[in-house]
MITOR-7810 format. One record per residue: x, y, z of N, C-alpha, C, O in turn; residue in three letters. Coordinates in steps of 0.1 Angstrom, whole numbers, padded with zeros to 4 digits, always signed. Layout:
XYZXYZXYZXYZALA;...
END
This chain:
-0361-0070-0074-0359-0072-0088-0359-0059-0095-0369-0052-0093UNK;-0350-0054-0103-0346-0039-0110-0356-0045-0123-0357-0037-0132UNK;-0362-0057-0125-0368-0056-0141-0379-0067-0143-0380-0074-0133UNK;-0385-0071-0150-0401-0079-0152-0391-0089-0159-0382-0087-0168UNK;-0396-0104-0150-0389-0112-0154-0400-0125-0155-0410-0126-0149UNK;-0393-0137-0167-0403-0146-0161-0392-0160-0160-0382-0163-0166UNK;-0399-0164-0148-0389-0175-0146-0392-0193-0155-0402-0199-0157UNK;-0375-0194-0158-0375-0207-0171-0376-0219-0161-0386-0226-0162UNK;-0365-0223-0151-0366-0230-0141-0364-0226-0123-0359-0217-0116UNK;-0369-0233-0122-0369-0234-0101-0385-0224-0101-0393-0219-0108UNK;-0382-0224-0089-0392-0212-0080-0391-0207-0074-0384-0213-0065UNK;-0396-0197-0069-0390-0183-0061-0404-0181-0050-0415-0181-0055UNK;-0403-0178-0040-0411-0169-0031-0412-0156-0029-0405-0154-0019UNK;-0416-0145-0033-0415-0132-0036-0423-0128-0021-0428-0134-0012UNK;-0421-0112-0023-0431-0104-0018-0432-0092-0023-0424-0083-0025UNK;-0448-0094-0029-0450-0083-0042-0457-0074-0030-0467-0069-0036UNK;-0457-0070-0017-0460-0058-0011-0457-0045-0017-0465-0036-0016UNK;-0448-0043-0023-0443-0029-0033-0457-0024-0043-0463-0013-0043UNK;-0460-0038-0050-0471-0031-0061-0483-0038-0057-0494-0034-0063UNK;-0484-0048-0050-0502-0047-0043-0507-0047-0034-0518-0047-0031UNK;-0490-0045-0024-0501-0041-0006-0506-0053-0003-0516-0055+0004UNK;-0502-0060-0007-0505-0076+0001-0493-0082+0007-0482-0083+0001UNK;-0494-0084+0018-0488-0088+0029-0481-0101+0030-0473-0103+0039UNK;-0485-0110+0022-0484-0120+0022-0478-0128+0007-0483-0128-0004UNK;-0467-0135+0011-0455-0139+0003-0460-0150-0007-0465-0161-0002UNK;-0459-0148-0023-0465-0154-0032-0454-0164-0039-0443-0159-0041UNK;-0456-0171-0042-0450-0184-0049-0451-0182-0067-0459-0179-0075UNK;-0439-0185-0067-0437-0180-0086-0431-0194-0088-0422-0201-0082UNK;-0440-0197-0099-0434-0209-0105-0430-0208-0120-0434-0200-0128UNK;-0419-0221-0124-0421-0217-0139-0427-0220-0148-0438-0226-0146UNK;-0424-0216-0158-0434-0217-0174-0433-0234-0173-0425-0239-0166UNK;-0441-0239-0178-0446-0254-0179-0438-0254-0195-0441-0247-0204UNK;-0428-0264-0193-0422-0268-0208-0433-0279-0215-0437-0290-0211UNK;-0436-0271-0229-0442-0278-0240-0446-0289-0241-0437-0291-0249UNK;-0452-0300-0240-0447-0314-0246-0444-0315-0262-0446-0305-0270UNK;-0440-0327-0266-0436-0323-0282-0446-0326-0285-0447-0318-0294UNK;-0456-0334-0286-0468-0334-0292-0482-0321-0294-0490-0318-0302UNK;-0477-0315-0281-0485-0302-0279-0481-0291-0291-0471-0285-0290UNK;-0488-0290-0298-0488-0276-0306-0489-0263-0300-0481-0253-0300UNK;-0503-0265-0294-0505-0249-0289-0496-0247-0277-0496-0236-0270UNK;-0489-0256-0274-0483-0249-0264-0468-0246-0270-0459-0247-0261UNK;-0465-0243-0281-0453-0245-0290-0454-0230-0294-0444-0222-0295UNK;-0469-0226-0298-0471-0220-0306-0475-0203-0297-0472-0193-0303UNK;-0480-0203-0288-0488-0196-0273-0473-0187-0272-0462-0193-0270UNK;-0474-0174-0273-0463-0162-0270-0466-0161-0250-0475-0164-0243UNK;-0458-0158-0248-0459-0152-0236-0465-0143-0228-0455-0137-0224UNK;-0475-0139-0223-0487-0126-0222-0482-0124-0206-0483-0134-0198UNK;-0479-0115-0204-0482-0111-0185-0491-0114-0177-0492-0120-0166UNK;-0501-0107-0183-0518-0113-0178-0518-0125-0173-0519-0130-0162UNK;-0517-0135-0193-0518-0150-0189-0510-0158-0178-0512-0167-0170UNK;-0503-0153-0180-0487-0158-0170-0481-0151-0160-0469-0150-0158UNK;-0492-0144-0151-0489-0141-0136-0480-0145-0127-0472-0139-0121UNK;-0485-0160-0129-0478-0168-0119-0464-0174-0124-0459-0184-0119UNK;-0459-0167-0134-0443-0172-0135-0434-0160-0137-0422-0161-0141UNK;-0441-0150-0136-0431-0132-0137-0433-0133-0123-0441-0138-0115UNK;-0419-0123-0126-0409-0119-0112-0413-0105-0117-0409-0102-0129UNK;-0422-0095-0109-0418-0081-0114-0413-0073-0109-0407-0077-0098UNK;-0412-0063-0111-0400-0050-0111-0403-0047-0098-0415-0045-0096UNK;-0395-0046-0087-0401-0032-0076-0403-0048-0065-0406-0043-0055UNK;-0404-0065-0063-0407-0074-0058-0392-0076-0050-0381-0074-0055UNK;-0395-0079-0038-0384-0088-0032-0385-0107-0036-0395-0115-0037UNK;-0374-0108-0037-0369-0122-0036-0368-0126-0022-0359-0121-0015UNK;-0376-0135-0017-0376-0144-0002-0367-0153-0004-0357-0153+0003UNK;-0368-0162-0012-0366-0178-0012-0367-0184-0024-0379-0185-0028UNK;-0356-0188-0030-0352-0198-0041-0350-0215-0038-0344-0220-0028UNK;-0357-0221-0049-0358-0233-0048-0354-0240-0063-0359-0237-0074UNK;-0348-0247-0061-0345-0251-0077-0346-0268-0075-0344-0272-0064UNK;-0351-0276-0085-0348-0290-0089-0339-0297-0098-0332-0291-0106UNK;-0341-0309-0096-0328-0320-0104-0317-0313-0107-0313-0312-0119UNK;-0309-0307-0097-0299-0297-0099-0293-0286-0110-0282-0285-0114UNK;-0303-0279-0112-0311-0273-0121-0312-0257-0112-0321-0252-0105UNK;-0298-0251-0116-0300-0235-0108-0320-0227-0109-0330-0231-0115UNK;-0317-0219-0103-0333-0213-0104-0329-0197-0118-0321-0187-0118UNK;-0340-0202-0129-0329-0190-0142-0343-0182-0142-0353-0189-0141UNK;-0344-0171-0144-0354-0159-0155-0346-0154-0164-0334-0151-0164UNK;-0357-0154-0174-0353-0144-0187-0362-0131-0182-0373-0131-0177UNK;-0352-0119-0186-0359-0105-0182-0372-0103-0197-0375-0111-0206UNK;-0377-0094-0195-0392-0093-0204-0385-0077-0205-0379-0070-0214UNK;-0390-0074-0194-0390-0057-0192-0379-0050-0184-0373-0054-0173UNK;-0377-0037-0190-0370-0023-0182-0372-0017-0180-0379-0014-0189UNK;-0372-0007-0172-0375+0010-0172-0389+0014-0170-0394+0014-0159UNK;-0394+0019-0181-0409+0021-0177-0420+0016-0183-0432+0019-0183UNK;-0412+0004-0193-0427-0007-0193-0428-0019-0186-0436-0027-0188UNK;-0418-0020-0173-0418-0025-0160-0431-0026-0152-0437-0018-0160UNK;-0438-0029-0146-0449-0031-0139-0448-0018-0125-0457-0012-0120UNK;-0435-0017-0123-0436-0009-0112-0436+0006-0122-0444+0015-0121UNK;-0428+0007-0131-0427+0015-0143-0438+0020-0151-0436+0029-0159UNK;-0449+0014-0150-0464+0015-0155-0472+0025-0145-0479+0034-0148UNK;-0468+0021-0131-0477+0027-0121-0467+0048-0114-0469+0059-0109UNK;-0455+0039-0120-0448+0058-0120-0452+0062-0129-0461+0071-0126UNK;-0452+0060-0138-0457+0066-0150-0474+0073-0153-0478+0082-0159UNK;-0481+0061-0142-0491+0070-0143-0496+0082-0133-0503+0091-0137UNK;-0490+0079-0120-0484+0088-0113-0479+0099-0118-0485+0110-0115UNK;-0467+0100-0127-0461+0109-0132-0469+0116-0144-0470+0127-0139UNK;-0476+0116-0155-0488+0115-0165-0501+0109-0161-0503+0097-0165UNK;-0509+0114-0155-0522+0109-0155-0531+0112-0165-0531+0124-0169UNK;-0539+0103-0170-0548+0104-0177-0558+0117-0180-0567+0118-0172UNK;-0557+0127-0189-0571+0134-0185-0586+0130-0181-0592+0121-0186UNK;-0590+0137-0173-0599+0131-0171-0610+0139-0176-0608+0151-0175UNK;-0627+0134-0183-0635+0142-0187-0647+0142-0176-0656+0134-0177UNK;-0646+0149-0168-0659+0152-0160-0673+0153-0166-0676+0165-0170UNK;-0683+0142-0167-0698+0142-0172-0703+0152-0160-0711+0159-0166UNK;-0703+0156-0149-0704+0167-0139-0705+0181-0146-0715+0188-0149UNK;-0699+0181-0148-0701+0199-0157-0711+0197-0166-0721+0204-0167UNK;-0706+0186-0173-0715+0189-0185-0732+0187-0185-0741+0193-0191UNK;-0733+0178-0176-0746+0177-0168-0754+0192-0161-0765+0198-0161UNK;-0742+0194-0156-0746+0213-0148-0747+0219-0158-0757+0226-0157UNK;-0742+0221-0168-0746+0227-0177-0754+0226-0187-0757+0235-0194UNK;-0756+0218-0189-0772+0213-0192-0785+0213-0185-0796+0212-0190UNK;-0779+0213-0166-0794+0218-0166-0796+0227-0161-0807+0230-0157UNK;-0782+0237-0159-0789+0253-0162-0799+0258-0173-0810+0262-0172UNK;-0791+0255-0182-0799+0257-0197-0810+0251-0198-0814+0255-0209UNK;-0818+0243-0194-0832+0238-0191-0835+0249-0181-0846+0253-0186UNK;-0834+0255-0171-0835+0261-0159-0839+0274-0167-0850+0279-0167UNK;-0826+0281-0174-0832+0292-0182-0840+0293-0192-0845+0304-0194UNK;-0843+0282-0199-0851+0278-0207-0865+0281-0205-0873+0288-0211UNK;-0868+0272-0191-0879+0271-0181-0879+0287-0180-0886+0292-0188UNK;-0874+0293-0173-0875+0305-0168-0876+0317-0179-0885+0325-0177UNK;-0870+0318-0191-0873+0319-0201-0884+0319-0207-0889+0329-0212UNK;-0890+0307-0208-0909+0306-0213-0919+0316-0202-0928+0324-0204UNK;-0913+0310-0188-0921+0318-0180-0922+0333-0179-0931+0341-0176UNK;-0912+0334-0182-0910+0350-0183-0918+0356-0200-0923+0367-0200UNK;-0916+0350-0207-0925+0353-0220-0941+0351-0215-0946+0362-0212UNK;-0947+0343-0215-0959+0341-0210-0965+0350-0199-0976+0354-0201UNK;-0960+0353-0188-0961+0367-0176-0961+0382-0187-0969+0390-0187UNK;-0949+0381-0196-0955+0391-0198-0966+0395-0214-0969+0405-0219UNK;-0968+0380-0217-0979+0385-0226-0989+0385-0221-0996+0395-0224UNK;-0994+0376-0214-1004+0379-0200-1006+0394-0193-1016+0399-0191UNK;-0993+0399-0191-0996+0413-0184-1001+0423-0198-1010+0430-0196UNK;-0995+0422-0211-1003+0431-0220-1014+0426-0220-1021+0432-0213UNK;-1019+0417-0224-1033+0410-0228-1041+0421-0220-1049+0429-0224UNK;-1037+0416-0202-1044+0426-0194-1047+0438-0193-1058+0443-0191UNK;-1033+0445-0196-1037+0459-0200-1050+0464-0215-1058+0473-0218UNK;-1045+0451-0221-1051+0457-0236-1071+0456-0229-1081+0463-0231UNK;-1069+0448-0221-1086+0444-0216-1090+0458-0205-1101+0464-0202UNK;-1077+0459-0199-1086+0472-0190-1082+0484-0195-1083+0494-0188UNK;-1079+0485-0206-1083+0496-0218-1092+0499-0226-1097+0510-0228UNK;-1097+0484-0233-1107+0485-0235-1123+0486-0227-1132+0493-0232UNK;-1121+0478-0215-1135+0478-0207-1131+0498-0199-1141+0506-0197UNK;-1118+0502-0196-1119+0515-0196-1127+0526-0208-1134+0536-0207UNK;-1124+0521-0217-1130+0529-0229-1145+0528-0229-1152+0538-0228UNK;-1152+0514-0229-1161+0510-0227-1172+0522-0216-1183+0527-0218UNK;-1160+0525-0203-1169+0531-0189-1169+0543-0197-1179+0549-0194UNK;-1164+0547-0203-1161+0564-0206-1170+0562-0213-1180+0567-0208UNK;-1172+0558-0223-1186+0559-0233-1197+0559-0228-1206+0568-0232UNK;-1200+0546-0215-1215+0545-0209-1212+0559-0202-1218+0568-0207UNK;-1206+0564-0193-1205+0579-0188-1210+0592-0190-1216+0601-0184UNK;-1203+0587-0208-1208+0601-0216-1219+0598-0223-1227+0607-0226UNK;-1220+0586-0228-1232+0583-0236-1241+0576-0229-1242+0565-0235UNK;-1250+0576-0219-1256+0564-0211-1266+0557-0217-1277+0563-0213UNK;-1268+0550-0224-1279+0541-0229-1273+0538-0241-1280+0529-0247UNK;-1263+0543-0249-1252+0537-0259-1243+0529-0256-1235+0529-0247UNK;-1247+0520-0269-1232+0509-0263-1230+0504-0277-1239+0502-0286UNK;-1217+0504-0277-1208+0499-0289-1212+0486-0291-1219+0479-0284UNK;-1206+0482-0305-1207+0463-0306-1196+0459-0295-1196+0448-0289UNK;-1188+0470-0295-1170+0459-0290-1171+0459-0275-1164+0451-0268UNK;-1181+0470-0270-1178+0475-0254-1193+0464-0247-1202+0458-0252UNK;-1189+0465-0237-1194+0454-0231-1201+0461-0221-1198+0473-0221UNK;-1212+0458-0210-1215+0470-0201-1211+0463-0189-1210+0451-0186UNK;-1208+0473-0182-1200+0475-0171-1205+0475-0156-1205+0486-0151UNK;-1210+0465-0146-1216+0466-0135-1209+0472-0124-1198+0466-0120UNK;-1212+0478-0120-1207+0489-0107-1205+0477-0093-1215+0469-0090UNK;-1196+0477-0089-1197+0471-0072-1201+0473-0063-1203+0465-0054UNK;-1205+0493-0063-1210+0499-0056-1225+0502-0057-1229+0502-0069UNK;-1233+0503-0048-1245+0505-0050-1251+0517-0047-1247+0523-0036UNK;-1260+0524-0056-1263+0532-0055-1276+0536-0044-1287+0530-0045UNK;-1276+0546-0034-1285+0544-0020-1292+0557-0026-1302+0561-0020UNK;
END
């Protein structure tokens, strides 16, 4: 079939292998005529979706026609070109969608926690390493005083026990 068709009367045995890889030969029947009392079915447009089973689409072989009460087998075309069903799927082939990868944006987000993290730690090490210095400066200051001054001691200096023992 060159076009998306849906069939008015008979029915057809297709093989839609082209656009779903199915192996196996599907039965197209036609649209169910109205009754006249039926509204909604008077009124109900034609949808692809809804009506699977009575399009002929684009890119399908024809097996086998069957028609009743001497009544040829007819379709009306729907579609051409590339709002065709086989026309849908070149098309996306040919233009594919962009795609937004949540992957990056994830990775980059938890670098930026990572430096973050690494970031605090690294602030913290080194207010920790002054603190330290500022303390063995002062308990330094502290030895120099008891040194020079032995039995004086500051309010701020603290006294200082030796490790070593004196023999």
């Amino acid at each position: 079939m060159p076009c998306d068709a849906v069939l008015v009367s008979g029915t057809c045995i297709v093989n839609e292998s082209m656009l779903t890889g199915e192996s196996v030969p599907v039965t197209k029947t036609n649209l169910p005529n109205p009754l006249p009392g039926d509204r909604q079915g008077a009124d109900s447009a034609y949808n692809t979706e809804e009506h699977k089973r009575h399009t002929l689409f684009c890119g399908t072989n024809v097996i086998q026609t069957r028609f009743y009460t001497g009544e040829l087998v007819k379709a009306v075309v729907v579609r051409t070109g590339f709002s065709t069903a086989k026309g849908q799927l070149v098309r996306s082939i040919l233009y594919p969608k962009p795609t937004d990868f949540k992957l990056y944006r994830d990775a980059y987000l938890f670098l930026l926690c990572l430096v973050a993290v690494a970031g605090i730690g690294f602030i913290y090490s080194f207010v920790l390493s002054i603190m330290h210095k500022m303390m063995n400066a002062t308990q330094l200051q502290a030895y120099l005083r008891e040194v020079r001054h032995p039995g004086v001691m500051s309010d701020h200096s603290k006294p200082l026990t030796s490790a070593r023992s004196v023999c």
